[in-house]
KELOSE-457383 format. One record per atom (N, C-alpha, C, O): residue number from 1; residue in three letters; x, y, z. Coordinates in nm, 4 decimals, decimal comma. Example, Ala and Ser with C-alpha at 12.3 -4.5 7.8 and 13.67 -1.06 7.14 Angstrom:
<recs>
pos 1&code ALA&px 1,3190&py -0,5690&pz 0,7800
pos 1&code ALA&px 1,2300&py -0,4500&pz 0,7800
pos 1&code ALA&px 1,3200&py -0,3300&pz 0,7800
pos 1&code ALA&px 1,4236&py -0,3319&pz 0,8465
pos 2&code SER&px 1,2850&py -0,2250&pz 0,7080
pos 2&code SER&px 1,3670&py -0,1060&pz 0,7140
pos 2&code SER&px 1,2900&py 0,0030&pz 0,7870
pos 2&code SER&px 1,3409&py 0,1138&pz 0,8039
</recs>
This chain:
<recs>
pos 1&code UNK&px -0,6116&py 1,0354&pz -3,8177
pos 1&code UNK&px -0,6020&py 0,8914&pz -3,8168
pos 1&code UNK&px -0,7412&py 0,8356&pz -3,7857
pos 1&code UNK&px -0,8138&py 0,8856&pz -3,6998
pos 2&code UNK&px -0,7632&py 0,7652&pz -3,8349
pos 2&code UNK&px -0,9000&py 0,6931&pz -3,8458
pos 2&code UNK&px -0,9074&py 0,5523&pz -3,7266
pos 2&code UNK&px -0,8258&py 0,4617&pz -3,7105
pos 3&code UNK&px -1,0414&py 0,5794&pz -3,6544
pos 3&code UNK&px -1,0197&py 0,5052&pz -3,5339
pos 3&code UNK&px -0,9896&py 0,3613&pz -3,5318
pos 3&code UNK&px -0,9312&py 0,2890&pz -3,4510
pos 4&code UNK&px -1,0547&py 0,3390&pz -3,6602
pos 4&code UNK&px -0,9904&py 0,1735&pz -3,6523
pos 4&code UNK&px -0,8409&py 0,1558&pz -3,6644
pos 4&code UNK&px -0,7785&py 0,0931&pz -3,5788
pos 5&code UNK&px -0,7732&py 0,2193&pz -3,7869
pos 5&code UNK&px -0,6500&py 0,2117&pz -3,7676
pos 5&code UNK&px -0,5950&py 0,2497&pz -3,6369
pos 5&code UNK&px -0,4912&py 0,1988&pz -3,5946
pos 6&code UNK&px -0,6557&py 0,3296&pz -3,5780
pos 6&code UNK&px -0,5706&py 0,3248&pz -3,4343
pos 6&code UNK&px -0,5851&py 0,2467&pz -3,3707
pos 6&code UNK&px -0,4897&py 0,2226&pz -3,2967
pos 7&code UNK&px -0,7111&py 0,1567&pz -3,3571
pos 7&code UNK&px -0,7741&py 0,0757&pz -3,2594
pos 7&code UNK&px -0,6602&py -0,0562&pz -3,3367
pos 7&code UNK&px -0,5993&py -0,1322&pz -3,2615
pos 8&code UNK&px -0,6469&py -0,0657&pz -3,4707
pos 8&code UNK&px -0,5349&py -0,1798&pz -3,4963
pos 8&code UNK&px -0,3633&py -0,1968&pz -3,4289
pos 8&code UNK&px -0,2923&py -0,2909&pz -3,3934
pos 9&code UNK&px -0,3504&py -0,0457&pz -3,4370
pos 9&code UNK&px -0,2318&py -0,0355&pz -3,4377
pos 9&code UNK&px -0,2340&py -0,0364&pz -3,2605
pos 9&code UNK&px -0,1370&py 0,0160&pz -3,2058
pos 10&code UNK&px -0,3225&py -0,0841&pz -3,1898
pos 10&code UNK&px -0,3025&py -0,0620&pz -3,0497
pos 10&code UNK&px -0,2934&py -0,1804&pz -3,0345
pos 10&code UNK&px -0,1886&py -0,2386&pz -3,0068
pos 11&code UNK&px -0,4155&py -0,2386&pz -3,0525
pos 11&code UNK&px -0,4078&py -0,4314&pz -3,0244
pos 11&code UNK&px -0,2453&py -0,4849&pz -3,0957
pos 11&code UNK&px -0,1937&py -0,5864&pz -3,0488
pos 12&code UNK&px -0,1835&py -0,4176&pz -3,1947
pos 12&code UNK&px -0,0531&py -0,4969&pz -3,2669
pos 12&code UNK&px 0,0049&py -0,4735&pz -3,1563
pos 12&code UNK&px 0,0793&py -0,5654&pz -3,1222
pos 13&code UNK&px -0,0019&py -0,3418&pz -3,0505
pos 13&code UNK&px 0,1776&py -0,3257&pz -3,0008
pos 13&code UNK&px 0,1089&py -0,3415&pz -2,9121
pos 13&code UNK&px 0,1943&py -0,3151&pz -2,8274
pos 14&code UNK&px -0,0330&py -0,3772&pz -2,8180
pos 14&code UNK&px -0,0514&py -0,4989&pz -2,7088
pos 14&code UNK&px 0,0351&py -0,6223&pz -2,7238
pos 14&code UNK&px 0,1074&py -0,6757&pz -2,6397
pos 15&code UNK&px 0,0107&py -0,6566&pz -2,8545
pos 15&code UNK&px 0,0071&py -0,7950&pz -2,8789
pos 15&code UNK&px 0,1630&py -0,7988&pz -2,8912
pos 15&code UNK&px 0,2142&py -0,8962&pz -2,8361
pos 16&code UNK&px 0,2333&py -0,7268&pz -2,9421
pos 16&code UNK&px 0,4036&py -0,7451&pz -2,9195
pos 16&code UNK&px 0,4695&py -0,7459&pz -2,8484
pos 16&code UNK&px 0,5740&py -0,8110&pz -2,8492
pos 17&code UNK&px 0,4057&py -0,6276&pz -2,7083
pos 17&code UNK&px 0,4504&py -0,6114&pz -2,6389
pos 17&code UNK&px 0,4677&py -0,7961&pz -2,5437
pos 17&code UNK&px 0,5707&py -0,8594&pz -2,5206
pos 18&code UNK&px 0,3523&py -0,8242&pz -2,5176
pos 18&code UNK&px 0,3054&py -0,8905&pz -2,4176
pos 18&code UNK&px 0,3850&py -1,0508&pz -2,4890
pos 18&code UNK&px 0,3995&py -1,1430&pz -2,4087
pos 19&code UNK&px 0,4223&py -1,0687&pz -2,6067
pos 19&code UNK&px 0,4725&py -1,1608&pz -2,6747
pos 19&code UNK&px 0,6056&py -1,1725&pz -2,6059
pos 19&code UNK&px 0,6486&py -1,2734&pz -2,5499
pos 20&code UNK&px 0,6860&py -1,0153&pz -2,6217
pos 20&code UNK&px 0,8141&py -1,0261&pz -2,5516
pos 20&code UNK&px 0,8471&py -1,0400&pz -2,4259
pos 20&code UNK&px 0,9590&py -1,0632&pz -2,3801
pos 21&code UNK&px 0,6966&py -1,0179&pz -2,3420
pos 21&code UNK&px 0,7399&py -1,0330&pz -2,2188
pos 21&code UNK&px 0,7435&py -1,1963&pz -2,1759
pos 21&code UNK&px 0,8265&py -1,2484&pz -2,1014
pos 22&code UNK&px 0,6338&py -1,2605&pz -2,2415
pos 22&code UNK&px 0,6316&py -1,4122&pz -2,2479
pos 22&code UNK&px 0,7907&py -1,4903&pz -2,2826
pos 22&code UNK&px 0,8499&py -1,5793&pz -2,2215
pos 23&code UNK&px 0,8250&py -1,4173&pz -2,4012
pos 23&code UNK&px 0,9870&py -1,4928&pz -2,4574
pos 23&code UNK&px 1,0673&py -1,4173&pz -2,2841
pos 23&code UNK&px 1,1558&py -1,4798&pz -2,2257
pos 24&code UNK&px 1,0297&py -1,3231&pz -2,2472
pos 24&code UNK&px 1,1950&py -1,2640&pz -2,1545
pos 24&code UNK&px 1,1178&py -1,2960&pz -2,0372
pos 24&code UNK&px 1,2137&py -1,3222&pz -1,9646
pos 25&code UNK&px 1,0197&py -1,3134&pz -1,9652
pos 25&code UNK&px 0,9512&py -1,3773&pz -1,8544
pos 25&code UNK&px 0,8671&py -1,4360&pz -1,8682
pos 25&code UNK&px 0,7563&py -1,3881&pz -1,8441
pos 26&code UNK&px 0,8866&py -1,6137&pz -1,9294
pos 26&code UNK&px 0,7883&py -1,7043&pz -1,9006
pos 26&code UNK&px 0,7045&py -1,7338&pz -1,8270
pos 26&code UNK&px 0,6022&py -1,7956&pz -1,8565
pos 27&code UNK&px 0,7429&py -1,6845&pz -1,6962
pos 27&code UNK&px 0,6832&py -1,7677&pz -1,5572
pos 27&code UNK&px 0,6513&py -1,5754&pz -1,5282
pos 27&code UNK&px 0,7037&py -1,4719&pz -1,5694
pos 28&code UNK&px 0,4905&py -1,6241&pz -1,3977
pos 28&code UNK&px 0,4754&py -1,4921&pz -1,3427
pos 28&code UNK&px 0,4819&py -1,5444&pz -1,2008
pos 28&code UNK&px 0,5577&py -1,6384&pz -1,1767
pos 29&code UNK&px 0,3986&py -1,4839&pz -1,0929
pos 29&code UNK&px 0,4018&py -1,4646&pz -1,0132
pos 29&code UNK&px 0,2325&py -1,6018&pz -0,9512
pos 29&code UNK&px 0,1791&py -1,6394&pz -1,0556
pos 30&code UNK&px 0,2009&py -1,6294&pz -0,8965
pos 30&code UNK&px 0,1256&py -1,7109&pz -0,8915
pos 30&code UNK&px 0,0071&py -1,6168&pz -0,8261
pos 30&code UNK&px 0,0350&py -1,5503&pz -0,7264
pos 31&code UNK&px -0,1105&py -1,6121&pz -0,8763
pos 31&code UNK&px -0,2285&py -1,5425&pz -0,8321
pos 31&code UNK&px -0,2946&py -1,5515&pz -0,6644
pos 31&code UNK&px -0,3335&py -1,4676&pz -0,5832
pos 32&code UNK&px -0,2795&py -1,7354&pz -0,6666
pos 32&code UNK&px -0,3081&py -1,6955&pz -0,5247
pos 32&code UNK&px -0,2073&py -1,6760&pz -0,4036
pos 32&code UNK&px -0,2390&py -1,6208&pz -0,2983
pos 33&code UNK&px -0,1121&py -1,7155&pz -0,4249
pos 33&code UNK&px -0,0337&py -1,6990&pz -0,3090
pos 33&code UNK&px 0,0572&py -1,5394&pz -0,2882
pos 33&code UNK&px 0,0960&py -1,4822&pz -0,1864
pos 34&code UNK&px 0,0663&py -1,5078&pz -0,4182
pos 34&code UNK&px 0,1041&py -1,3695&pz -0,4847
pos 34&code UNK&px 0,3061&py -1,3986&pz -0,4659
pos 34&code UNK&px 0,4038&py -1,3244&pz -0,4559
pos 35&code UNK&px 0,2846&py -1,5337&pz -0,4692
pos 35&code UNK&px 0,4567&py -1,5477&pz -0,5345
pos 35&code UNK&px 0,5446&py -1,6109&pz -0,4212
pos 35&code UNK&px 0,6533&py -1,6640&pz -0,4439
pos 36&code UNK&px 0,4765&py -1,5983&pz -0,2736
pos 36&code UNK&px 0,5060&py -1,6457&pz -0,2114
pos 36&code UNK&px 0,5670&py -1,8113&pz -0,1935
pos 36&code UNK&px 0,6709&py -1,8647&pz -0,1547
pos 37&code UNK&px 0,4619&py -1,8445&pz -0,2361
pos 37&code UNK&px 0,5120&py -2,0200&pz -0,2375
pos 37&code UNK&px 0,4037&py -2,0859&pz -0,1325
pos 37&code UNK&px 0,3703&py -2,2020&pz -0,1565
pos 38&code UNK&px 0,3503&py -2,0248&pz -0,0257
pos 38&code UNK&px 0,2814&py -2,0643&pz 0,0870
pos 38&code UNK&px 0,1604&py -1,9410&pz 0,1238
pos 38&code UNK&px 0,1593&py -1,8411&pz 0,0520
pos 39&code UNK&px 0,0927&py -1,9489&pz 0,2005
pos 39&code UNK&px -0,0737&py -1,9123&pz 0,2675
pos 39&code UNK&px 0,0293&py -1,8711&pz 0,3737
pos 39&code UNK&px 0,0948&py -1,9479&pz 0,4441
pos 40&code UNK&px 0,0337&py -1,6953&pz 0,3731
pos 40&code UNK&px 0,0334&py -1,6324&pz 0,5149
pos 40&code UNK&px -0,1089&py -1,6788&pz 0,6215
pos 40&code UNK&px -0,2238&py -1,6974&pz 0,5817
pos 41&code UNK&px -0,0597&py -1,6893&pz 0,7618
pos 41&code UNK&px -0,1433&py -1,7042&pz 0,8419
pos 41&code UNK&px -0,1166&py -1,6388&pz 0,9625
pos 41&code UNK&px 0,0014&py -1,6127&pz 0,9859
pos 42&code UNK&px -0,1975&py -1,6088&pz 1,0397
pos 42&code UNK&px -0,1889&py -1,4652&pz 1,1382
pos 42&code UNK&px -0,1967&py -1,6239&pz 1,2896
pos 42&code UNK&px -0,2766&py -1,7164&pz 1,3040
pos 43&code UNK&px -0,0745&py -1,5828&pz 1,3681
pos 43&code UNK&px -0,1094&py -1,6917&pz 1,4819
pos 43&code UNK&px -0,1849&py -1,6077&pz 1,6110
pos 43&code UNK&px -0,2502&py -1,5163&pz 1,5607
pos 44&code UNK&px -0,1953&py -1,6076&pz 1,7274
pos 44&code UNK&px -0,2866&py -1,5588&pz 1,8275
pos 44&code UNK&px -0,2336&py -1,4240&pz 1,8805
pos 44&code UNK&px -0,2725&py -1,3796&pz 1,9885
pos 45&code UNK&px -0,1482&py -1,3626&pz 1,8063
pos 45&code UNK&px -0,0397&py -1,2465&pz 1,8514
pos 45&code UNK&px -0,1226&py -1,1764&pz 1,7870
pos 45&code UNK&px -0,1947&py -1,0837&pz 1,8239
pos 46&code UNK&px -0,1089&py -1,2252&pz 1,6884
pos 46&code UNK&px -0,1450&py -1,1200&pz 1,4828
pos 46&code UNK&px -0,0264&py -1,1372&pz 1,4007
pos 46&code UNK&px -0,0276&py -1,0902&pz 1,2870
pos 47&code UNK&px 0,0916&py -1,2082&pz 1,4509
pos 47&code UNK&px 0,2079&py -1,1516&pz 1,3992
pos 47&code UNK&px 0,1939&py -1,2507&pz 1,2832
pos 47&code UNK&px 0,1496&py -1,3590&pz 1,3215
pos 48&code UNK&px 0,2259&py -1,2418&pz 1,1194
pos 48&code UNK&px 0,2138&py -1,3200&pz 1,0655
pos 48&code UNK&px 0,2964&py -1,4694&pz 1,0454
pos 48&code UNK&px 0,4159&py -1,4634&pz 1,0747
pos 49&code UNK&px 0,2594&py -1,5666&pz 1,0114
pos 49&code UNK&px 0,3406&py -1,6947&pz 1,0347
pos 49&code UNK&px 0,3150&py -1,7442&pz 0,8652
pos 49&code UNK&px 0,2354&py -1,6955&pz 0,7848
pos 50&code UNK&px 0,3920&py -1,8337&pz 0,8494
pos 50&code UNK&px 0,4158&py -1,9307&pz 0,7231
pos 50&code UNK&px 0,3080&py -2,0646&pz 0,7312
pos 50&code UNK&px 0,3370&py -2,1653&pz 0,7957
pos 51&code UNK&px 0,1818&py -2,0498&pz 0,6570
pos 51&code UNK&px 0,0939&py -2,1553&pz 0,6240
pos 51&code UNK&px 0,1243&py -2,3047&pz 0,5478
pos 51&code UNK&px 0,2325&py -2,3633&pz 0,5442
pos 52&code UNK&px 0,0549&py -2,3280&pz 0,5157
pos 52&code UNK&px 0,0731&py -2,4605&pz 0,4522
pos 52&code UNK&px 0,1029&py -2,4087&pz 0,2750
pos 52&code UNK&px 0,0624&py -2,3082&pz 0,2165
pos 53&code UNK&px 0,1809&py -2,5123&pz 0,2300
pos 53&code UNK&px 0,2341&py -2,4918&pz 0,0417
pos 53&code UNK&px 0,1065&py -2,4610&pz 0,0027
pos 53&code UNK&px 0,0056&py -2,5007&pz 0,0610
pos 54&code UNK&px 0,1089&py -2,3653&pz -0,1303
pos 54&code UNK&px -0,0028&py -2,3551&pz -0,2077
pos 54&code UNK&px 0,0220&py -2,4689&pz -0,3052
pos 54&code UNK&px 0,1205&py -2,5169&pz -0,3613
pos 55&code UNK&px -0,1412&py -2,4979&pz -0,3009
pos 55&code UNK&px -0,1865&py -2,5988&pz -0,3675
pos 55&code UNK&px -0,1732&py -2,6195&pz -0,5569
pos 55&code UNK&px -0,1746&py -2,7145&pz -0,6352
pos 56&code UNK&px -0,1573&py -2,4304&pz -0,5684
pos 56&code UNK&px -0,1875&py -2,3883&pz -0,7023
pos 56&code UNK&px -0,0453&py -2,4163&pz -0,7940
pos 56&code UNK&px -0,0450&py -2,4763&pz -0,9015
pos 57&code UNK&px 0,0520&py -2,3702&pz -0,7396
pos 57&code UNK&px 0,1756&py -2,3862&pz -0,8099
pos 57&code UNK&px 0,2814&py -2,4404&pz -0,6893
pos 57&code UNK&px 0,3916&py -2,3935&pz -0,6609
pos 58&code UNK&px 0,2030&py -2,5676&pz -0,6214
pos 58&code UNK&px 0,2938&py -2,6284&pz -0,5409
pos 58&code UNK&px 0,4101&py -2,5999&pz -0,4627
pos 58&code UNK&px 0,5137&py -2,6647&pz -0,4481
pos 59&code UNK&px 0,3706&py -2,4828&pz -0,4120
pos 59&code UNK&px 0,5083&py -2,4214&pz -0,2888
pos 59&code UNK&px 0,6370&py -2,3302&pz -0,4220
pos 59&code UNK&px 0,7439&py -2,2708&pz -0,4071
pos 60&code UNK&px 0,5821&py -2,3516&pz -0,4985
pos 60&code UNK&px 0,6919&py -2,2873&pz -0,6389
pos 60&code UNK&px 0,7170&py -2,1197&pz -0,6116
pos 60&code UNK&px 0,8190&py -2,0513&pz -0,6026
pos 61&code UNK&px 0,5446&py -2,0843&pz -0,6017
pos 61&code UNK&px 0,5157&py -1,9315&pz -0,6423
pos 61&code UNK&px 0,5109&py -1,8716&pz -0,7693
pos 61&code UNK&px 0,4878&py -1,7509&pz -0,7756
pos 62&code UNK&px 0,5326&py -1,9501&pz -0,8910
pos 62&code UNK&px 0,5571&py -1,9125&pz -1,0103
pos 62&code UNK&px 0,4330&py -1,9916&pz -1,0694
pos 62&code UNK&px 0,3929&py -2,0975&pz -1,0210
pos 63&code UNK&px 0,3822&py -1,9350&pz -1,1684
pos 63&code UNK&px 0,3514&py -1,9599&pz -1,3015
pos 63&code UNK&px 0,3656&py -1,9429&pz -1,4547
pos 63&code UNK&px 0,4390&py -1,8538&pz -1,4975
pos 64&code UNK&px 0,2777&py -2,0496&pz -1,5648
pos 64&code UNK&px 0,3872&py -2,0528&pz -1,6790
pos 64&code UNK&px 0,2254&py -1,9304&pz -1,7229
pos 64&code UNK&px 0,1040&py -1,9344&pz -1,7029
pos 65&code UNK&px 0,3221&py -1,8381&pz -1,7884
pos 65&code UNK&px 0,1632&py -1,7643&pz -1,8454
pos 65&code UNK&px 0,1127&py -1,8182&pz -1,9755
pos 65&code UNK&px 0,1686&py -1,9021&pz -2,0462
pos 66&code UNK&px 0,0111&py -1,7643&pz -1,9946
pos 66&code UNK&px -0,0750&py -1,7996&pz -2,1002
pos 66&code UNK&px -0,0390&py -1,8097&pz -2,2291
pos 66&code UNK&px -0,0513&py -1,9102&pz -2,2990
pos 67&code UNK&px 0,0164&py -1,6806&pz -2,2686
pos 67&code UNK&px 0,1089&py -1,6723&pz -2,3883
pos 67&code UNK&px 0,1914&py -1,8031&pz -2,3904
pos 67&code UNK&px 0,1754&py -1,8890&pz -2,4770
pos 68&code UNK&px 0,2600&py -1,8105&pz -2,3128
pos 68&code UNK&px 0,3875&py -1,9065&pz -2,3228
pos 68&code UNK&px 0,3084&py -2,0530&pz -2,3260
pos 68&code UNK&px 0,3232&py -2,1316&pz -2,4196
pos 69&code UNK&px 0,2613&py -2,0675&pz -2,2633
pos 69&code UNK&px 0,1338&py -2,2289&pz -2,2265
pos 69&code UNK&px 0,0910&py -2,2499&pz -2,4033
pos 69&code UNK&px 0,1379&py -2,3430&pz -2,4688
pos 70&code UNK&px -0,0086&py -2,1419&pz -2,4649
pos 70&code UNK&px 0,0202&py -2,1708&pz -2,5925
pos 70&code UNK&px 0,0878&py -2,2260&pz -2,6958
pos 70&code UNK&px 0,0587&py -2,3047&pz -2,7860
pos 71&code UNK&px 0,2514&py -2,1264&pz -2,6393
pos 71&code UNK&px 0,3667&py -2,1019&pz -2,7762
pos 71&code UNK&px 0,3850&py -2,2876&pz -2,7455
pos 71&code UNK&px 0,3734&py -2,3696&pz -2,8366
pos 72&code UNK&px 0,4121&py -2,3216&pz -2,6133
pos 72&code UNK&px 0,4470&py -2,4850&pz -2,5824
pos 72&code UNK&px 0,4038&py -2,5699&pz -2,6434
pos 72&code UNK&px 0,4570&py -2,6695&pz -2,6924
pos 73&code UNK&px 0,2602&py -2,5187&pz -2,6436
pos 73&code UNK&px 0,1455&py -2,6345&pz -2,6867
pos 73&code UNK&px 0,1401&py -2,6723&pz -2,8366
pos 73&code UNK&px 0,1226&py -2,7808&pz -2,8920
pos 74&code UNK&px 0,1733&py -2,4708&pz -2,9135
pos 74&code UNK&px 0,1627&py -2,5033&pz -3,0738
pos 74&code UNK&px 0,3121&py -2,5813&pz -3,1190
pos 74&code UNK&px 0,3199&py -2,6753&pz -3,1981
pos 75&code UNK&px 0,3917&py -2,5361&pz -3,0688
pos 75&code UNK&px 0,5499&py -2,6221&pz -3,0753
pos 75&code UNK&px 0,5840&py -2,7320&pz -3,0587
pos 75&code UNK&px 0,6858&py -2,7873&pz -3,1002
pos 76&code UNK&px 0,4497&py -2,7970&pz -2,9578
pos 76&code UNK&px 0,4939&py -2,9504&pz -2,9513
pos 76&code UNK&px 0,3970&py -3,0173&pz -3,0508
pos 76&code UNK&px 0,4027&py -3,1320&pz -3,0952
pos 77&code UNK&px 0,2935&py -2,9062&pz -3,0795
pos 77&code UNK&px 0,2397&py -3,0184&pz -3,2134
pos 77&code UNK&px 0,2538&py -3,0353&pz -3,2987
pos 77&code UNK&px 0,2104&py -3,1335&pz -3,3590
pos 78&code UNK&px 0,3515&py -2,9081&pz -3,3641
pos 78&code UNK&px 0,4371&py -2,8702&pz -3,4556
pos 78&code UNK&px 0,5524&py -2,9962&pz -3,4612
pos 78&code UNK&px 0,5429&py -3,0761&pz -3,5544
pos 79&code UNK&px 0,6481&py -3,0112&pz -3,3729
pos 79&code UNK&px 0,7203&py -3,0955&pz -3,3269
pos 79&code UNK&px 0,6740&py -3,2575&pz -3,3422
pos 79&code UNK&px 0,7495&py -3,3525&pz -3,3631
pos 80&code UNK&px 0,5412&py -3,2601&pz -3,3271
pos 80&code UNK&px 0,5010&py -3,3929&pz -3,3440
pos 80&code UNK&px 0,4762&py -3,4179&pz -3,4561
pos 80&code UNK&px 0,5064&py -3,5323&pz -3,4901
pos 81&code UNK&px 0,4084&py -3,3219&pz -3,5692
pos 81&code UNK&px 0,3477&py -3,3107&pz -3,6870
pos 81&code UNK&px 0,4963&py -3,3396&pz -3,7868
pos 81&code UNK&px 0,5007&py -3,3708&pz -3,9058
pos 82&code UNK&px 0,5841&py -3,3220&pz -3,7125
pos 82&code UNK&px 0,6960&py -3,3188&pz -3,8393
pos 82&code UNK&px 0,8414&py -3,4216&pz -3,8333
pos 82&code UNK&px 0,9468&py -3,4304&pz -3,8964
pos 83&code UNK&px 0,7641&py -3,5020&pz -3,6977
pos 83&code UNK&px 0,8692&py -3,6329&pz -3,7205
pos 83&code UNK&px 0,8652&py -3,7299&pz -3,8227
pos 83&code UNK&px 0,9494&py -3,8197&pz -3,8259
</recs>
């Protein structure tokens, strides 16, 4: 097999894979808080305590991923383009 064809046939079933995970899990996990919803904070013990909401995905913990942020974006212009 010739490396490009492999190097194609790798990026396709990246690219499928990561498509289906977008359609079956829209939302991930939020980077900074790591899904939590809030900023662990250590009080004068060490023992950990519940911080203030993250700022990033507003106390949620979720985000919409990239893939999906796209598919939204081409669908609503699609959607607009054809009223």
């Amino acid at each position: 097999m010739s490396p490009i064809l492999l190097a194609i046939t790798l990026l396709t079933l990246v690219t499928v894979s990561y498509v289906s995970l977008c359609a079956a899990s829209p939302f991930g996990n939020c980077r900074k808080c790591h899904g939590f919803g809030f900023q662990t904070k250590n009080d004068r013990k060490g023992r950990p305590r519940r911080g203030k909401d993250c700022r990033r995905c507003k106390g949620h913990g979720k985000r919409i991923r990239i893939g999906r942020h796209l598919w939204n974006l081409w669908a609503r212009t699609y959607r607009d383009g054809t009223r």
